[in-house]
C-alpha positions in Angstrom: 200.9 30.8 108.5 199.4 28.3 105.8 198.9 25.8 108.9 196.9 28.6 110.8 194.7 29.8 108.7 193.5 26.5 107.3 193.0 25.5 111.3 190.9 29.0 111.7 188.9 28.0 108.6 188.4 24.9 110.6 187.1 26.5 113.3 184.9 28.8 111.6 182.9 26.1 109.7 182.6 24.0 112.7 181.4 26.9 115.0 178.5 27.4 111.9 178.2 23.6 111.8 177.2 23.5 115.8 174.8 26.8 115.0 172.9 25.4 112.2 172.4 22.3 114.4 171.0 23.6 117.3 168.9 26.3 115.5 167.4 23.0 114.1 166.9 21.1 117.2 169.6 19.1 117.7 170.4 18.0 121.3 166.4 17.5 121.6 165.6 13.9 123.3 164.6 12.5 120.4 163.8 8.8 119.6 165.9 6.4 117.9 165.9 7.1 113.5 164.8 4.3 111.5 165.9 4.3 108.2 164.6 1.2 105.9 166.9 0.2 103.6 165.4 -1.9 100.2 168.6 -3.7 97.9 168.7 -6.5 95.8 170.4 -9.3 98.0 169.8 -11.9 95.6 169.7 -11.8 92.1 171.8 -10.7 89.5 173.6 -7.7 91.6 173.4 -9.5 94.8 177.2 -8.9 95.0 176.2 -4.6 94.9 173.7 -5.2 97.1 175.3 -6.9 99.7 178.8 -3.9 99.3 175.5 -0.9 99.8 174.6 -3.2 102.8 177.9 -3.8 104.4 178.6 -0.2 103.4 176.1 1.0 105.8 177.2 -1.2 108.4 180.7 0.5 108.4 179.5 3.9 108.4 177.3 3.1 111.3 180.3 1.5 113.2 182.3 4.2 112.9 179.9 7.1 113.0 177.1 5.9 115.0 178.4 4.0 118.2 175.5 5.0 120.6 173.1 3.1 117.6 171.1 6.3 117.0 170.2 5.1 114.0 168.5 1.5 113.5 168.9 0.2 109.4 166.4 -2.0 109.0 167.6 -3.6 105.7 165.0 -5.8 103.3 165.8 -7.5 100.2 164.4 -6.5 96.9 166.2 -8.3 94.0 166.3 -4.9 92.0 162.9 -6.1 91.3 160.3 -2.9 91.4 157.3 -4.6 92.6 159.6 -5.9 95.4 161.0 -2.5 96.2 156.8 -1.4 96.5 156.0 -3.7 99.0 159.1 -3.4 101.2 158.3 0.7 101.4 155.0 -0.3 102.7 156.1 -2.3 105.3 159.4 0.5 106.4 156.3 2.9 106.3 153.1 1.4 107.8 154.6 -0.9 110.1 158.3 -0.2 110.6 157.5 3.6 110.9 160.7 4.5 109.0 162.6 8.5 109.4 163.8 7.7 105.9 164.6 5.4 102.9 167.9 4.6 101.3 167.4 2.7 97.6 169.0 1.2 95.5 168.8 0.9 91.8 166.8 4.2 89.3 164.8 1.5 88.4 163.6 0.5 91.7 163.4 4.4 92.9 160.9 5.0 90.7 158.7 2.7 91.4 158.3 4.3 95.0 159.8 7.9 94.8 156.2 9.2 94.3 155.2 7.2 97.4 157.9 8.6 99.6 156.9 12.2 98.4 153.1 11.4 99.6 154.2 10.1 102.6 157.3 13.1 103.2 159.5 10.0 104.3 162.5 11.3 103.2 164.4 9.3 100.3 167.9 8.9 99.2 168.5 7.0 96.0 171.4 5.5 94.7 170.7 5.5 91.0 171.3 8.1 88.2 168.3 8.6 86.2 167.2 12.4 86.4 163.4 11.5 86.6 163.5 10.1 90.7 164.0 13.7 91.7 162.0 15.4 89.4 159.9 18.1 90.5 160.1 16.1 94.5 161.3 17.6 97.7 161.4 14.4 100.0 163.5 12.5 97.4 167.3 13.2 96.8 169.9 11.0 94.2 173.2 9.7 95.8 174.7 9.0 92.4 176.8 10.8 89.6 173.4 12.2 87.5 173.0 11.1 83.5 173.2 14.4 82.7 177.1 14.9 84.3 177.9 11.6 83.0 177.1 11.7 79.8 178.9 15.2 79.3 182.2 13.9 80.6 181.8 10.7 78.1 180.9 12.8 74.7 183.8 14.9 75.6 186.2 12.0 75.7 184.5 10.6 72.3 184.8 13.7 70.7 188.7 13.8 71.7 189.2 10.5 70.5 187.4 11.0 66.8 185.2 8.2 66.6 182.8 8.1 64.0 181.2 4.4 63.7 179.9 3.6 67.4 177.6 1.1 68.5 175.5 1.6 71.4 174.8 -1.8 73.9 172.6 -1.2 76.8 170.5 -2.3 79.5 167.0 -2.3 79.2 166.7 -0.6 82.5 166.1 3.3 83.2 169.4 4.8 83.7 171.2 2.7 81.1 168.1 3.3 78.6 168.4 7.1 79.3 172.5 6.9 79.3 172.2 5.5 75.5 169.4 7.8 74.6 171.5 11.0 75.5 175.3 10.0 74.0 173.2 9.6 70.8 170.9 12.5 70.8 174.9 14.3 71.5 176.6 12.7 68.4 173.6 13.0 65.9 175.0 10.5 63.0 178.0 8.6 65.0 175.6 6.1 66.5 175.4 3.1 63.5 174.2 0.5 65.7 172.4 0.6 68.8 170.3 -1.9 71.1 169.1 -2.6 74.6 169.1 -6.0 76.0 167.2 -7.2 79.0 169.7 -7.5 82.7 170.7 -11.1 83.0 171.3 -11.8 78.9 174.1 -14.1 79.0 174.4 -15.0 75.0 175.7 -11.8 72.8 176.7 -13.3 69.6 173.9 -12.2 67.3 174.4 -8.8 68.5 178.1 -8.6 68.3 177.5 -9.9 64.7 175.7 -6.9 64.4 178.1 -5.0 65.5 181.2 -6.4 63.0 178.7 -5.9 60.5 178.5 -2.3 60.8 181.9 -1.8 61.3 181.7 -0.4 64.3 185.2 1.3 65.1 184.0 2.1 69.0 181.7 0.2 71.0 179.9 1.7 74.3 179.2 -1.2 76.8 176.3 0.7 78.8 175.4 -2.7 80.0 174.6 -3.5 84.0 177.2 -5.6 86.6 176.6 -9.0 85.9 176.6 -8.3 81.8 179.3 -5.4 81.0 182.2 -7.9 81.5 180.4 -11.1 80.0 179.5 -9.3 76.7 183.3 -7.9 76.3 184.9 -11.3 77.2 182.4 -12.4 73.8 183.5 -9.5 71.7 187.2 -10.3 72.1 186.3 -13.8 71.7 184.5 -13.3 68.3 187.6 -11.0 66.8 186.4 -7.9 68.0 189.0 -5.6 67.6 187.7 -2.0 68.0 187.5 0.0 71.1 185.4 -0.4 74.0 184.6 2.2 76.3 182.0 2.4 79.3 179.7 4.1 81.5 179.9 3.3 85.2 178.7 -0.5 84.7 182.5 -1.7 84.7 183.2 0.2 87.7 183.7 -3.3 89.4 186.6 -5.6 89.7 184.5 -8.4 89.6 183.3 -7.4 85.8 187.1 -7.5 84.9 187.5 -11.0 86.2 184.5 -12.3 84.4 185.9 -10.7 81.0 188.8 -12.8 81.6 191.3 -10.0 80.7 188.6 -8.4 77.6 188.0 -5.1 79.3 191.4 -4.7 80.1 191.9 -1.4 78.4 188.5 -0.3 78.4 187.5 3.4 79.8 184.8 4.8 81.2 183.3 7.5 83.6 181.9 7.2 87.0 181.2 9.1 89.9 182.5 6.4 92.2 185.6 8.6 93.4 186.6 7.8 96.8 188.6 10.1 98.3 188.9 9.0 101.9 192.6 7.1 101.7 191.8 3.8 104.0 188.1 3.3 103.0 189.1 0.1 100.8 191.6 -1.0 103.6 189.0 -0.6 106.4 186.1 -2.5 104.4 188.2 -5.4 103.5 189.2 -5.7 107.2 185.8 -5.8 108.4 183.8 -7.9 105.2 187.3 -9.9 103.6 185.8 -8.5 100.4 186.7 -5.7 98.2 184.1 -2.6 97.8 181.5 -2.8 94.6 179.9 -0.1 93.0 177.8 2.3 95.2 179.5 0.8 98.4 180.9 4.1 99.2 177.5 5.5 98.1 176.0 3.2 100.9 178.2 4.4 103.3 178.0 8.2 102.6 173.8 7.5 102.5 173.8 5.9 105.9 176.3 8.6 107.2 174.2 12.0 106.1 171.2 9.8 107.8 173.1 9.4 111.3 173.8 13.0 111.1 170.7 13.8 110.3 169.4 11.6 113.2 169.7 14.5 116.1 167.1 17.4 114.6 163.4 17.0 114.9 163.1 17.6 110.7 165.3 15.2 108.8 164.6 16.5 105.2 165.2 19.9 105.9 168.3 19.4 107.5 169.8 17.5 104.5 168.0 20.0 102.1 170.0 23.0 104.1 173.3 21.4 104.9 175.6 23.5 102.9 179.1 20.9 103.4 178.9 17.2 103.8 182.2 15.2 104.5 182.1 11.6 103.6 184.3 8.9 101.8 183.5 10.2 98.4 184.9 13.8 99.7 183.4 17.1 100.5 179.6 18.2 98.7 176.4 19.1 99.1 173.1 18.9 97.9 172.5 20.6 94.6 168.8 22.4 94.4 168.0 20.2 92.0 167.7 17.2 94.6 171.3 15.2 93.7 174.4 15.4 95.5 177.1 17.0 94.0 179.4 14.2 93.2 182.5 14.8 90.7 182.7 12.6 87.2 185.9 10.7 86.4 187.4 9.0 83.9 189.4 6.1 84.6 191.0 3.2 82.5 191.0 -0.8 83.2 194.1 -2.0 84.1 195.8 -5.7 84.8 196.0 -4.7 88.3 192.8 -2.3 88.8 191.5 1.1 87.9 193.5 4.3 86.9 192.9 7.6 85.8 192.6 7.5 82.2 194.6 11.3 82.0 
């Protein structure tokens, strides 16, 4: 009986799935989508960059065999300007349907553009201010807001009272720091913001013994998070570290050389498809990064999108989207509705931390 009625439920939302489609004008003859795609390639997250990438390339493979949808992808270096003058050229000469970005930093710097323009835009970053007061622009990402509750309420649990704050001088990270301590008025003792790509942290961990820190919060980018706790162990360190989604990455953990082994964190990087890893490492002989299975959910909602004359209404309206990262929609506010997790480093990988 169980069986049956989750098989009618099936049915029922399917039946309103193939409604709401054709009452939007899908089966029209329409021309192939282009959706321009701007990630850093090179750089210091060329290794996320190329995971969104190859992300989209999977989803497209298995979603998209007639090629409805043509990705036309362009290399930014999560470097703003760059991200500026590749919309230009997805808009005025590409003719784009839509935009897929990565990086809060780099959506910024043309959110506003793909507003004017009503190219719709779907960015993989975190900080609330891309979607702010826009209706072509939606966030593919777990919002500051939802992360930052799920961390103070861990912090909280766990009694800290001397915490030093390390971040990234870059819009999410900046924003991340500026809420946990506007939460915990009075925990925060030490707290700085140091430019992606810093590679020496031994004046600031100094800083940090010296305070006596008894927590630190490693709000620092891929390419930094597992660099800075590999120093901290190495300079006698011996507090705990916990993190926001910037250790979300196996790589991190091999560049700390064990150090963030132990270390928690929240993220929104929940996949809940079973044989997403399996599948990506067959295809790219490489594990998925963070926002990989952001990448691939992006490129999917676009490919469904791709059959109804008005893309950004159709994403605005869609009331259940099934991807890798599991069933949501798109909250009114403009992000997708992605759950928060905490999770704990491991020798082996990442587990949930309850």
């Amino acid at each position: 009986m169980r069986k049956f009625a989750e098989c009618l439920r099936g049915l029922i939302f399917s039946l309103t799935a193939v409604v709401f489609l054709f009452s939007a004008g899908w089966g029209q003859d329409l021309p192939k989508r282009k959706i321009g795609v701007s990630v850093g390639l090179t750089g210091n997250l060329a290794t996320l960059g190329a995971g969104i990438r190859n992300g989209i390339l999977l989803a497209q493979q298995e979603n998209d065999p007639q090629r409805s949808v043509e990705f036309i992808f362009e290399d930014d270096g999560f470097d703003p300007k760059r991200t500026v003058a590749n919309t230009a050229k997805f808009i005025n000469q590409d003719k784009v349907d839509g935009l897929i970005v990565f990086g809060s930093g780099t959506a910024l710097a043309v959110n506003n553009i793909a507003e004017q323009k009503k190219v719709p835009l779907i960015a993989l970053g975190n900080s609330k201010k891309i979607i702010a007061g826009k209706k072509y622009v939606m966030m593919h990402f777990l919002n500051t807001d939802q992360e930052n509750e799920v961390l103070v309420r861990e912090v909280r649990r766990r009694s800290f009272q001397r915490i030093a704050v390390v971040c990234a001088s870059q819009d999410a990270m900046i924003d991340l720091g500026q809420a946990f301590a506007q939460a915990l008025p009075g925990r925060v003792v030490y707290s700085t913001e140091l430019v992606p790509g810093e590679t020496d942290f031994r004046a600031v961990i100094a800083r940090i013994k010296a305070v006596r820190a008894d927590a630190v919060y490693n709000v620092l980018l891929p390419g930094g998070a597992g660099l800075f706790a590999k120093q901290l162990r190495e300079m006698g360190y011996e507090g705990e570290l916990f993190s926001a989604h910037g250790v979300d990455d196996w790589n991190e953990v091999v560049v700390s050389r064990g150090a963030l082994v132990g270390t928690w964190f929240v993220t929104g990087n929940v996949v809940e498809d079973p044989g997403f890893a399996k599948r990506y490492q067959e295809v790219f002989h490489d594990v998925p990064r963070v926002a990989t299975a952001n990448g691939y959910d992006a490129a999917k909602l676009f490919i469904t999108a791709a059959h109804v004359p008005d893309i950004n209404q159709f994403l605005h309206e869609l009331k259940s989207f099934r991807g890798v990262m599991g069933s949501y929609k798109l909250n009114p506010a403009g992000y997708f509705e992605l759950p928060a997790a905490l999770r704990k480093v491991v020798e082996n990988g990442f587990v949930p931390l309850h």
